[in-house]
Every structure is written in C-alpha cells, then in structure tokens.
N, C-alpha and C positions, 0 to 999 in steps of 0.2 A: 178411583172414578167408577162407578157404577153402570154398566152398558146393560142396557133394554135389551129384551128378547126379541129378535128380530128372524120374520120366518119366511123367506122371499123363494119365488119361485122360478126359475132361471127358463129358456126357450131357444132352443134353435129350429126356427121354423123354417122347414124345405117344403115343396110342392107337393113329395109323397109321406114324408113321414117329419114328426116333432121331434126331438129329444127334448126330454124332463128333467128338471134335475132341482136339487130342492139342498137346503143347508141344514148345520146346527143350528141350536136355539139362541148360541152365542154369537152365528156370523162369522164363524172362523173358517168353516170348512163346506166346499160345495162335493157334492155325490150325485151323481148321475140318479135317476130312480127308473124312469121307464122309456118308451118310444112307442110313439103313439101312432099308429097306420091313420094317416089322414084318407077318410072317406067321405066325407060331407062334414059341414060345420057345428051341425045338430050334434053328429059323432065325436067329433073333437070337443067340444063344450059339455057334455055328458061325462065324458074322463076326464077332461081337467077339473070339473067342479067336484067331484068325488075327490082327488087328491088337493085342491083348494079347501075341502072343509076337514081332511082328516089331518093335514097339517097346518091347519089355522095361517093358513097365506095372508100375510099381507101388502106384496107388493110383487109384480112380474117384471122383471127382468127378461129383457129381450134381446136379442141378437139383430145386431140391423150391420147389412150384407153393404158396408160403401165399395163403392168402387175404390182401385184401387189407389186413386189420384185420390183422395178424400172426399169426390162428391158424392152427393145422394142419386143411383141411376135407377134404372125400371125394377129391379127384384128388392131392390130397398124401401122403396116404395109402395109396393105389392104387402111384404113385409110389415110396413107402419099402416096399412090400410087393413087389413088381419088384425094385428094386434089390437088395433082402436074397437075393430069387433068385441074381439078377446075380451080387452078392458072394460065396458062395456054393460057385454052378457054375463062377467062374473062380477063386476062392480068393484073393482079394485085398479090402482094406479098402474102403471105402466111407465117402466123406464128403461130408457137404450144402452146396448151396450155396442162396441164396435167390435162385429164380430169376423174381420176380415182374418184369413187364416185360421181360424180356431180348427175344422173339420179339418185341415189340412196337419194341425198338432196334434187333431185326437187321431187320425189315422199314425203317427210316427211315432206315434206310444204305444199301441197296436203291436204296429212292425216291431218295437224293441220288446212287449213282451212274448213276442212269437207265434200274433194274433194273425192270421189273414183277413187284411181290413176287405179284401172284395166279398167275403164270405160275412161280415160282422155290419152291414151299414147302420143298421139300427144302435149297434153299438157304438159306434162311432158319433151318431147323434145325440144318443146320451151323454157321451164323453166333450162333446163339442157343447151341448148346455151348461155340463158341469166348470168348462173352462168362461165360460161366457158369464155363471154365475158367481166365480170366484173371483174372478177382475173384477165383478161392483162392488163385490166384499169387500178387496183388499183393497177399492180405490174410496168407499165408504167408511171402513176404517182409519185409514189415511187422514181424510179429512175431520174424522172427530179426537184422532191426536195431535193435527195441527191446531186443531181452535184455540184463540188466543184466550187467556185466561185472565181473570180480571184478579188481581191479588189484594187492591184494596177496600179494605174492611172497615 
C-alpha cells in the first residue's frame, strides 16, 4: 500500500510561548523543531509561515487543553479561538488533538534524561508539540490500516 507524503505541523499553544514541532515525510516520526516566544500575533504568524513554507505544511495539528473531566473549559477555548486565527492567516486546516498531560510527559522525560524542566520551558513545549503531533500520526495511521478493503475484482 503506497502512503502519500504527509507534512503536518503539531502546536502546543501556552499564553507565553508555542512549541513547534514538525514530522517525517512518511508520518512516522514527530520531532520537536522550535519554541516560539509569543509577542503579538503579527509575531507568531511571521514564524510560523517561514517554517510552513520551508516544510511544505499541510495541515496543523493542535493541542486543545480539555479539562480534565472531558469538557471543552475557558483555555480550550481561548486555544480553538487562536488556532482558527492560525488556520486562517496561513490558510491551511486545523485539527485537534487532546492535549491533556502531554507538558506534564514532556517534563518526566526531561527529569529521566537529567534535564532540569524549571530551567528548559521552552523545551518542554517543544517536546509537549512533539508528543501532541505523534498521537495524530499514530492515531492517522491507525485509521488508514483499519480501512476496510474491498477484495472484489
């Protein structure tokens, strides 16, 4: 089976800074890339569209912060209301990811490689996009090995 190039670009959007984080060409593997100091939206959109046209983006993936009972509350919201800018001003889709914990797994990776997350936040939002982009991967792939196949010819 032949799998399309796919080049999505993952978000974990906090109040002061983004982590970036971008895949292979195959969708197999997410990698943190940068962290982006949110200072006005002009500013944010100015850097994301520089790494949206150097890695031919075609779709962003987002982190959306549910609460922890499963509802959509106020920084979720805040979050989907950003993003629809995002989506938007670069002109490209936008899809959610549930990104509850993930900061909290990129700091414990951190600690186990002997990182001090209080001194790394930026890295830690990197690392928190990259896990936010690897779960649409592996739940994108997922779905394109389940599809039913049609066998007659």
């Amino acid at each position: 089976m032949a799998q399309s190039r796919i080049s999505a670009l993952g978000l974990d959007v906090g109040r002061k800074r983004m982590g970036v984080a971008g895949c292979d060409g195959t969708g197999l593997i997410a990698t943190g890339i940068t962290t982006i100091k949110r200072t006005s939206f002009q500013q944010d959109i100015a850097q994301l569209q520089t790494i949206v046209e150097d890695r031919q983006v075609q779709v962003l993936v987002v982190g959306l912060p549910y609460s922890m009972n499963g509802s959509i509350g106020f920084q979720a919201k805040e979050v989907q209301k950003y993003a629809q800018r995002l989506s938007q001003a670069l002109e490209l889709p936008i899809e959610y990811v549930d990104e509850r914990l993930t900061s909290i797994q990129a700091e414990e990776m951190l600690k186990a490689a002997n990182i001090s997350p209080s001194q790394n936040k930026g890295l830690i939002d990197r690392k928190a996009a990259a896990l936010i982009l690897q779960q649409w991967l592996d739940e994108r792939r997922e779905k394109i090995v389940n599809l039913p196949v049609n066998n007659s010819i």
